[in-house]
VEXTIKE-666554 format. One record per residue (C-alpha): residue number from 1; x, y, z; residue in three letters. Coordinates in steps of 0.25 Angstrom, whole numbers, always signed. Layout:
<atoms>
{atom NUM; {X; Y; Z}; "ALA"}
...
</atoms>
This chain:
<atoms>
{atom 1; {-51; +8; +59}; "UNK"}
{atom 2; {-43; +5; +47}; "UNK"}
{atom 3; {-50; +1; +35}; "UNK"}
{atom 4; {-38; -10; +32}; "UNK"}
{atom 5; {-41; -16; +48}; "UNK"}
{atom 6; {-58; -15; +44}; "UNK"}
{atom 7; {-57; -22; +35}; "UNK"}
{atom 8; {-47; -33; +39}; "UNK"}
{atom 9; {-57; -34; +51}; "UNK"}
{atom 10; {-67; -38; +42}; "UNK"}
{atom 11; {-59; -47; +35}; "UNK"}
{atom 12; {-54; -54; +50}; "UNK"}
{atom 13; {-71; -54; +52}; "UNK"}
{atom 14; {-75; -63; +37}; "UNK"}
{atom 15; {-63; -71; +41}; "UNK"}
{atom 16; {-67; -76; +54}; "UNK"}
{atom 17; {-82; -78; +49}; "UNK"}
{atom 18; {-76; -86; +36}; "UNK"}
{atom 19; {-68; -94; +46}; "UNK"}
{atom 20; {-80; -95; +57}; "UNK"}
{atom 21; {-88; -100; +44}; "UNK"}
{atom 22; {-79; -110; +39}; "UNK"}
{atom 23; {-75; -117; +51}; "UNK"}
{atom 24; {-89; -117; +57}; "UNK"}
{atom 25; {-92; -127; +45}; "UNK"}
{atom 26; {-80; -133; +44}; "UNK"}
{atom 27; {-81; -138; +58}; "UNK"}
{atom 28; {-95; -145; +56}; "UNK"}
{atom 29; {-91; -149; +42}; "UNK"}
{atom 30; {-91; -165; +47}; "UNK"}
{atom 31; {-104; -163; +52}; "UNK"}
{atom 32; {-110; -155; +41}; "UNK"}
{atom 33; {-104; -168; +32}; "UNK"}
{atom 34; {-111; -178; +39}; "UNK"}
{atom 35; {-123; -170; +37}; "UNK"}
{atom 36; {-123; -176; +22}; "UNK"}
{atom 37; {-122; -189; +27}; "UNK"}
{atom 38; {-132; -196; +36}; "UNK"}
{atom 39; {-125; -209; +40}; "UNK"}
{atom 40; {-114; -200; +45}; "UNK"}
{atom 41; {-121; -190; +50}; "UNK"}
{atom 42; {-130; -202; +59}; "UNK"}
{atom 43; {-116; -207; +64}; "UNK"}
{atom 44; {-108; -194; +69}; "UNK"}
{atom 45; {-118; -182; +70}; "UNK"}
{atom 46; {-132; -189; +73}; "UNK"}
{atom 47; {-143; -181; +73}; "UNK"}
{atom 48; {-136; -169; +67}; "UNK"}
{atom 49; {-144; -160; +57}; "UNK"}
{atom 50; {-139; -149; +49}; "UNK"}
{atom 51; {-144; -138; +57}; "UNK"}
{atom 52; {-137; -143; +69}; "UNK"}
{atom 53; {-123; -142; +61}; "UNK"}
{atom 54; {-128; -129; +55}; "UNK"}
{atom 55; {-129; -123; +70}; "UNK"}
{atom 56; {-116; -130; +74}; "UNK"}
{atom 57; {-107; -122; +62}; "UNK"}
{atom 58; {-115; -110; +64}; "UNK"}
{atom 59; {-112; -110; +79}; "UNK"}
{atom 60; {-99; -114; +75}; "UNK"}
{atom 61; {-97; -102; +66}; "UNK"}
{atom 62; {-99; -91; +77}; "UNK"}
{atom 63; {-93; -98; +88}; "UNK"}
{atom 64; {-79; -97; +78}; "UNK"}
{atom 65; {-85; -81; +76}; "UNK"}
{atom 66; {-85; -79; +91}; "UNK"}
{atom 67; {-74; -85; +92}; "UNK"}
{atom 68; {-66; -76; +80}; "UNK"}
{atom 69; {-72; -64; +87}; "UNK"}
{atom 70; {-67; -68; +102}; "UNK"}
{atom 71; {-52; -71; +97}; "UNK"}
{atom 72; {-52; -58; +88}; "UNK"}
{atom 73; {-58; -49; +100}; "UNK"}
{atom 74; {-49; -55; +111}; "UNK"}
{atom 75; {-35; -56; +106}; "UNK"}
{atom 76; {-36; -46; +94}; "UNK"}
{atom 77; {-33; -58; +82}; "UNK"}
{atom 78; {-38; -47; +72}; "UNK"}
{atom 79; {-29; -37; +77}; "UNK"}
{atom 80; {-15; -36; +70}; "UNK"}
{atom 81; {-10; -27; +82}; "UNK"}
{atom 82; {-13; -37; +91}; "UNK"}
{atom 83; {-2; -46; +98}; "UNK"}
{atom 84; {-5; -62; +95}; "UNK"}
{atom 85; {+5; -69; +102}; "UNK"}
{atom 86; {+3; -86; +103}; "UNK"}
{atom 87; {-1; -88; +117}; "UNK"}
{atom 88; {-13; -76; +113}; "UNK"}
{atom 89; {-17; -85; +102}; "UNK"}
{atom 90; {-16; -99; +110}; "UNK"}
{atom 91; {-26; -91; +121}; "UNK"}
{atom 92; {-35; -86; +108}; "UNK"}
{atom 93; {-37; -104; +105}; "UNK"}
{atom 94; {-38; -108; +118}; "UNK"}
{atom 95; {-50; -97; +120}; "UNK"}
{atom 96; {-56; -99; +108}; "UNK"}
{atom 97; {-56; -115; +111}; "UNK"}
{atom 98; {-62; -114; +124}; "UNK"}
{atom 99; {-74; -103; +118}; "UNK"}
{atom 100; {-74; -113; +108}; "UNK"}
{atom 101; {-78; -124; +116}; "UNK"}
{atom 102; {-87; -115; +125}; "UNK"}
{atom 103; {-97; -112; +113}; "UNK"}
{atom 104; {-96; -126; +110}; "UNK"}
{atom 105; {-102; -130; +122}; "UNK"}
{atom 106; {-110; -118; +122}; "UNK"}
{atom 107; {-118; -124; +109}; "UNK"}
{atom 108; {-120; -137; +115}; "UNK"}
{atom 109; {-127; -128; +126}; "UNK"}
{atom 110; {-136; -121; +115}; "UNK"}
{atom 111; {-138; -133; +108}; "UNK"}
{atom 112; {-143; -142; +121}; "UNK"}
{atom 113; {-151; -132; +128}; "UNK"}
{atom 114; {-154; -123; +118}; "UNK"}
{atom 115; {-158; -135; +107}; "UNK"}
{atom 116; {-151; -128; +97}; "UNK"}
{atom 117; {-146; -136; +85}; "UNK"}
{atom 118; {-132; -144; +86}; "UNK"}
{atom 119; {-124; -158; +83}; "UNK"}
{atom 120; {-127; -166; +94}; "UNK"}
{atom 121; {-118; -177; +90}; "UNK"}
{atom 122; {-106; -183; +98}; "UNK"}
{atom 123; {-95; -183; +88}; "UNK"}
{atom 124; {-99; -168; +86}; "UNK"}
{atom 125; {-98; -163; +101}; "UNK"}
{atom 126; {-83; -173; +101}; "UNK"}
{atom 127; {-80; -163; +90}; "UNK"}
{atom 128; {-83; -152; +98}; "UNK"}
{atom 129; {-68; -149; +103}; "UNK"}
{atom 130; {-63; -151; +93}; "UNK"}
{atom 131; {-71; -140; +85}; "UNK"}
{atom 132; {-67; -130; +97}; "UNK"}
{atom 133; {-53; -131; +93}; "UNK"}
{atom 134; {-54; -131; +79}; "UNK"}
{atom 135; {-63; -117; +82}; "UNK"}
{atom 136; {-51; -113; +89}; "UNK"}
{atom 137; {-42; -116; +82}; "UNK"}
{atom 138; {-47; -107; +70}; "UNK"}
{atom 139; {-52; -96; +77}; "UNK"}
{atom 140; {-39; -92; +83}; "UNK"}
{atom 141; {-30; -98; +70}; "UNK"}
{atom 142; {-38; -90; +61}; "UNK"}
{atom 143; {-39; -78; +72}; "UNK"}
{atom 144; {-23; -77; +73}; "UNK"}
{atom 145; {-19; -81; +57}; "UNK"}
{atom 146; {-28; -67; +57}; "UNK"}
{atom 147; {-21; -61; +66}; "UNK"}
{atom 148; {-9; -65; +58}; "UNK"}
{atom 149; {-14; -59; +45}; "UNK"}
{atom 150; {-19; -47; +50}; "UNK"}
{atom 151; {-7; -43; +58}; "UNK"}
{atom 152; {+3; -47; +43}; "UNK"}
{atom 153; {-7; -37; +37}; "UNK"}
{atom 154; {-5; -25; +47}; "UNK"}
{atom 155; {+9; -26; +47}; "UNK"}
{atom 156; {+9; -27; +30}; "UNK"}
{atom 157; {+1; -14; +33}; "UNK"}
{atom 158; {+11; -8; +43}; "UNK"}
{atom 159; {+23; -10; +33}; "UNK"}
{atom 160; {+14; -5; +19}; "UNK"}
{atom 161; {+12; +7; +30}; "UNK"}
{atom 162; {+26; +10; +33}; "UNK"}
{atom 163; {+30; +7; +19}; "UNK"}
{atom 164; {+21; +18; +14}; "UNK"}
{atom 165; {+26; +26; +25}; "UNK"}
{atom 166; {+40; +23; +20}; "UNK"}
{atom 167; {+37; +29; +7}; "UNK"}
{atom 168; {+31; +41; +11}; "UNK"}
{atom 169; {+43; +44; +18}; "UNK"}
{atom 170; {+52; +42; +8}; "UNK"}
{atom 171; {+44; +49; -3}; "UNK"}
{atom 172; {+43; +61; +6}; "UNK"}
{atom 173; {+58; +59; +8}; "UNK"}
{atom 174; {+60; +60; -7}; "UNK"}
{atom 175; {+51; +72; -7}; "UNK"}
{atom 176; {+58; +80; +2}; "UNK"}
{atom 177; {+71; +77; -5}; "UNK"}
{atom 178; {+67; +81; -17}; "UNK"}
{atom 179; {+63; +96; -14}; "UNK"}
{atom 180; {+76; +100; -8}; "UNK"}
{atom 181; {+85; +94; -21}; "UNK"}
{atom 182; {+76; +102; -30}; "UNK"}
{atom 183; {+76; +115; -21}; "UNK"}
{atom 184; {+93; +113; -21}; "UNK"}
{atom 185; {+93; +113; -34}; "UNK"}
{atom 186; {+82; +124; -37}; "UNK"}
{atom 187; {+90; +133; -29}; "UNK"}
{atom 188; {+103; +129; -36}; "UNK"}
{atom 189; {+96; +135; -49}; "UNK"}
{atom 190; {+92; +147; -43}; "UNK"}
{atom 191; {+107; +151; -37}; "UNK"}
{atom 192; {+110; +150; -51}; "UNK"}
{atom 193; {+100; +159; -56}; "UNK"}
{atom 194; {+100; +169; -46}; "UNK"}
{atom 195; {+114; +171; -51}; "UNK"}
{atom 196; {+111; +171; -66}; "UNK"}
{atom 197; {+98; +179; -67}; "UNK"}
{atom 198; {+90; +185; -53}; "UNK"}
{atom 199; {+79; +186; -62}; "UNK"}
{atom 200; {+78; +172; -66}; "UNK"}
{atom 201; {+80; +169; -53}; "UNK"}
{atom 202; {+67; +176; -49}; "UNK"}
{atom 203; {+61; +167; -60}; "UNK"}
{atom 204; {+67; +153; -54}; "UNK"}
{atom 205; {+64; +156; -38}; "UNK"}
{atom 206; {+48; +159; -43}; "UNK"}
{atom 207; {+47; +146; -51}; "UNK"}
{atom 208; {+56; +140; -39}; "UNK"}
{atom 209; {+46; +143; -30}; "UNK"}
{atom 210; {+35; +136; -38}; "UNK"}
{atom 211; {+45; +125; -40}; "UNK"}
{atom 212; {+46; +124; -23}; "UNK"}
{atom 213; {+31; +126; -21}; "UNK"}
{atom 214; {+28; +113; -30}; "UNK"}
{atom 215; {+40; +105; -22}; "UNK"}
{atom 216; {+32; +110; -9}; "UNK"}
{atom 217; {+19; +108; -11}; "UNK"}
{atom 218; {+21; +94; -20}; "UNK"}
{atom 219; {+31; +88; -9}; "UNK"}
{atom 220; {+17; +85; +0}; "UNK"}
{atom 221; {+12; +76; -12}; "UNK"}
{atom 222; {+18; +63; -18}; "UNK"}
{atom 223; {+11; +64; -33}; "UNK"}
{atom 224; {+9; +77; -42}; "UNK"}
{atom 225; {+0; +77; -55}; "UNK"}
{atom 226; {+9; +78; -66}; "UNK"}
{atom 227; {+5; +92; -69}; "UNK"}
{atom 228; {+9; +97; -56}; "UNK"}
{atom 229; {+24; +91; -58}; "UNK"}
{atom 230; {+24; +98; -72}; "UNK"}
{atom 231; {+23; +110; -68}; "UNK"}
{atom 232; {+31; +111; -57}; "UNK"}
{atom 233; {+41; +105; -67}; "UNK"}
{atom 234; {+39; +117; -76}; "UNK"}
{atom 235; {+41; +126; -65}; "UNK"}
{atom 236; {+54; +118; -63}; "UNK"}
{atom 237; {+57; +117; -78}; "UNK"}
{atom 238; {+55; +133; -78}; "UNK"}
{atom 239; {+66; +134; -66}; "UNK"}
{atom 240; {+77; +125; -73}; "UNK"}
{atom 241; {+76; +133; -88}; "UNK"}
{atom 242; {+77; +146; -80}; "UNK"}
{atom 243; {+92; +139; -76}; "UNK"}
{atom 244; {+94; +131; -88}; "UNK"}
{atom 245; {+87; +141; -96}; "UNK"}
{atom 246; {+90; +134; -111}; "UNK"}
{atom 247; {+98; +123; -109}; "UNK"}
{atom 248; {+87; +116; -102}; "UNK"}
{atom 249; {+76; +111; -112}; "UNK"}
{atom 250; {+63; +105; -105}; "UNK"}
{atom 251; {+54; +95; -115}; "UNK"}
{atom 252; {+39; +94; -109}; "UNK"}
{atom 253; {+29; +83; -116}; "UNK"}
{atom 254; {+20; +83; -106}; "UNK"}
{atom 255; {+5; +79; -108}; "UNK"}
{atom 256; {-5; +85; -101}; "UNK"}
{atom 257; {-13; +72; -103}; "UNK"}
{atom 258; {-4; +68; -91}; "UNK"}
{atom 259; {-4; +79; -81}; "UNK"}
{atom 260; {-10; +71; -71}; "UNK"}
{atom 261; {-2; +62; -69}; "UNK"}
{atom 262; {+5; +61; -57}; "UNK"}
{atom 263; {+20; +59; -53}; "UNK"}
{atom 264; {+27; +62; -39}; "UNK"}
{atom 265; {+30; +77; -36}; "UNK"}
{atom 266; {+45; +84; -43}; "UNK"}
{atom 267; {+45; +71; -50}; "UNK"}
{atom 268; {+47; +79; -63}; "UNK"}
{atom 269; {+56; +90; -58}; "UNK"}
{atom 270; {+65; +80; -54}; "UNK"}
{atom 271; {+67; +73; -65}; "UNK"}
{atom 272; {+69; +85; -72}; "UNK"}
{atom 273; {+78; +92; -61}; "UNK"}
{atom 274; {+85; +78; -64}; "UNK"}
{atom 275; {+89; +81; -78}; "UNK"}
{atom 276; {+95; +95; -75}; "UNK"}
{atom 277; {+104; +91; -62}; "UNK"}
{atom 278; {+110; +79; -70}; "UNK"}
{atom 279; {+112; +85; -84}; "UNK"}
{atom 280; {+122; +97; -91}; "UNK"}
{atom 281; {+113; +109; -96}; "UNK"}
{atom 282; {+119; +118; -105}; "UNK"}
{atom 283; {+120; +127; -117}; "UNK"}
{atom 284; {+129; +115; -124}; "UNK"}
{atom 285; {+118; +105; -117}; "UNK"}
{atom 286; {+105; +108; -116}; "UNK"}
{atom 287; {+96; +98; -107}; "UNK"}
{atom 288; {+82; +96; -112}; "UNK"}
{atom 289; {+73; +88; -102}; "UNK"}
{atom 290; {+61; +82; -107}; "UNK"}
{atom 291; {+47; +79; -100}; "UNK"}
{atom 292; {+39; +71; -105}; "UNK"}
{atom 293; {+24; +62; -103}; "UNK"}
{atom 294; {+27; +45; -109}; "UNK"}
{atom 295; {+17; +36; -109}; "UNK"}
{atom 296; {+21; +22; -108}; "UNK"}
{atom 297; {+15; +13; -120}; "UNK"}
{atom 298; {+15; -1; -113}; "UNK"}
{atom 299; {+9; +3; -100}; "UNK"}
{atom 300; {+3; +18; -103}; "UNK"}
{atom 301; {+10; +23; -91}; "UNK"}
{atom 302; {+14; +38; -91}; "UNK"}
{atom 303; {+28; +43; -88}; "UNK"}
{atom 304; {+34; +56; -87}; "UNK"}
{atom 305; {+48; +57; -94}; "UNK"}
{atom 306; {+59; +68; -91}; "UNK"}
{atom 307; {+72; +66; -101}; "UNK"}
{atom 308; {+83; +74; -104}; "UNK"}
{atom 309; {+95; +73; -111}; "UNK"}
{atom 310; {+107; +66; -105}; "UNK"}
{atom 311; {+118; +77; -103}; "UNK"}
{atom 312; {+125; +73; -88}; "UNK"}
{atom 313; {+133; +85; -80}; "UNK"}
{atom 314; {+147; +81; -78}; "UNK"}
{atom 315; {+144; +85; -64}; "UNK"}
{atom 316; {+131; +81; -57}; "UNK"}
{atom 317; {+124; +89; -44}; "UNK"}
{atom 318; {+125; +85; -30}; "UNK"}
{atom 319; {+111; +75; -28}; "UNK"}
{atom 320; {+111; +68; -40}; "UNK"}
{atom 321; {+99; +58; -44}; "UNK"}
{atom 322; {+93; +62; -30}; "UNK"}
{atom 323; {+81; +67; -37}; "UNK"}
{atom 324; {+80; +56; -47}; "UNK"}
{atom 325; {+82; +46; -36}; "UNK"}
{atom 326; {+71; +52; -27}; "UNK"}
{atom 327; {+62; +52; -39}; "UNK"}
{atom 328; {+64; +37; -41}; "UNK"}
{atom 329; {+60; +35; -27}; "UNK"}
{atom 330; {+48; +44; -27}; "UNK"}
{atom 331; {+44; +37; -37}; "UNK"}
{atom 332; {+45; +23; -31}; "UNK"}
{atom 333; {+40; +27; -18}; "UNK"}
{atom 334; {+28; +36; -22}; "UNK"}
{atom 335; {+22; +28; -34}; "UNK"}
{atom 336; {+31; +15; -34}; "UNK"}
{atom 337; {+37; +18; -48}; "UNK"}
{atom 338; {+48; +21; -55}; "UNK"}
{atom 339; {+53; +30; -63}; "UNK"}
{atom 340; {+61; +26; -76}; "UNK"}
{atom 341; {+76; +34; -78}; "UNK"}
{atom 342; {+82; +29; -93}; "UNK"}
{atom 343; {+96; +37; -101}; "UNK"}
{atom 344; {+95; +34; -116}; "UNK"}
{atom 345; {+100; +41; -128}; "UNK"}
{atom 346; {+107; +52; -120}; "UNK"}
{atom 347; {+93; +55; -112}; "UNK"}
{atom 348; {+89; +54; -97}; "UNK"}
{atom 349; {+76; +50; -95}; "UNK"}
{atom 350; {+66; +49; -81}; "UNK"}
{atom 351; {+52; +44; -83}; "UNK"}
{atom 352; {+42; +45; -72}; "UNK"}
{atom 353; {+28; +40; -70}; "UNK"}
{atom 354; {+17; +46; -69}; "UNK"}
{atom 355; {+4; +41; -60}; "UNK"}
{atom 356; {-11; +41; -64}; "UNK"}
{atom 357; {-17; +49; -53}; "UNK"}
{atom 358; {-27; +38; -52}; "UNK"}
{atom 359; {-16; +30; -49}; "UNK"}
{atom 360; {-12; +35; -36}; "UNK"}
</atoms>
């Protein structure tokens, strides 16, 4: 059984004793009244001693118990799976009436044979239908507004399910997208390299398979520790400089303080694969990326940053923004945040947080 069902169980349970408690003095209240006035109680309840009210509400009380029981056990109220349709619930007051009226009679059988205390005066027993329909009444109103609540909570549940589902989905379809736009353009690199130097090329495929493993291995979880992005992001860093070779500059101010720390999987790599694809690198302009650890002042929050300087190519690769764009919706499916994209001063700036473990 569920934990969520236990304990909704438990819940329906103290409800109906509350409910059986409640009503069970309610309905004797006229005569527990009277009790504390003797003219009155002379005139309508002759006779009648506290005791005899005592055992009235307390018989009262667990006839509504047996009655709670009888309804939930017979057509399901606490079951959300369960169909309730009117003319189930109009049966459900008719049965409870008639039971009702049957322990009624039931206690004046106790009481006269069996002496057992009771009120003994006539307005009382005029009142007696009455009280059976009231008892009804509540027992299968309160049984079905139950029903009610219990069957809005297993369908909230159902769509929080689905929804959670959903993102899953989506997140792993992001994932799966990711690896083949960065192997594309891995193996882009090393056609140009293979051309301009065989032994670099040696180089770049060892580091490219270190480059893949982590890609593998990291795409069957949805959080890494700071430090594992990092070095995967150096063995990238080392892949793009063997291309690059001078014209690209890296700038790394990161804090060892903060290594675990943790961030979705390639959320580095791409930022910094990001840079590249979009901007001219070139003796005349060298790009310089920068990676760096910011603390937020006001809130104490901790970022990474990854900056470069704004130097656009006249003509732009096929997919462009697919990986910023992924990375934005990773990070609103995964950790429901966002990440903050800012241009000033001639410089291009992504900041990403970065997640406490013990917050996840």
């Amino acid at each position: 059984m569920r934990t969520d069902m236990l304990i909704t169980n438990k819940k329906y349970i103290y409800l109906t004793v509350i409910i059986s408690l409640t009503v069970g003095f309610l309905i004797h209240f006229p005569e527990l009244v009277s009790l504390t006035d003797s003219r009155e109680q002379q005139t309508l309840f002759p006779e009648m001693s506290a005791i005899d009210v005592l055992f009235e509400a307390g018989y009262t009380f667990l006839t509504l118990l047996v009655l709670f029981a009888l309804n939930t056990f017979l057509f399901g109220f606490n079951s959300p799976v369960v169909s309730m349709p009117w003319w189930k619930v109009g049966f459900s007051f008719v049965l409870t009436w008639i039971l009702s009226k049957m322990f009624g009679e039931a206690f004046i059988f106790l009481h006269r044979h069996f002496d057992i205390p009771a009120i003994d005066a006539m307005v009382h027993h005029y009142l007696h239908p009455i009280r059976d329909f009231i008892l009804s009444l509540v027992v299968t109103g309160s049984c079905y507004i139950s029903y009610l609540i219990r069957q809005h909570q297993e369908v909230q549940l159902q769509n929080g399910e689905l929804m959670a589902e959903n993102v899953r989905n989506q997140y792993q379809a992001l994932k799966n997208q990711l690896n083949p736009h960065m192997l594309f353009n891995s193996l882009n690199t090393l056609q140009s390299l293979v051309r301009e130097s065989p032994e670099k090329a040696q180089n770049y495929i060892r580091e490219l398979s270190r480059v893949l493993r982590y890609t593998l291995q990291e795409n069957e979880t949805n959080i890494v520790t700071l430090r594992e992005e990092m070095n995967f992001v150096e063995a990238y860093i080392f892949l793009m400089k063997m291309r690059y070779e001078d014209n690209l500059h890296f700038l790394l101010d990161v804090n060892p303080h903060w290594m675990d720390y943790c961030l979705p999987p390639l959320s580095v790599q791409t930022l910094v694969e990001n840079a590249i694809k979009h901007n001219e690198i070139s003796n005349r302009k060298p790009l310089t990326i920068g990676i760096k650890i910011i603390r937020n002042p006001d809130s104490n929050e901790i970022s990474l940053q990854v900056d470069n300087n704004l130097q656009p190519r006249r003509t732009t690769a096929a997919g462009t923004g697919v990986g910023l764009a992924n990375l934005t919706k990773r990070y609103a499916l995964l950790l429901d945040k966002e990440i903050k994209i800012t241009e000033t001063d001639g410089k291009f700036c992504v900041t990403i947080p970065l997640i406490k473990p013990q917050a996840l």
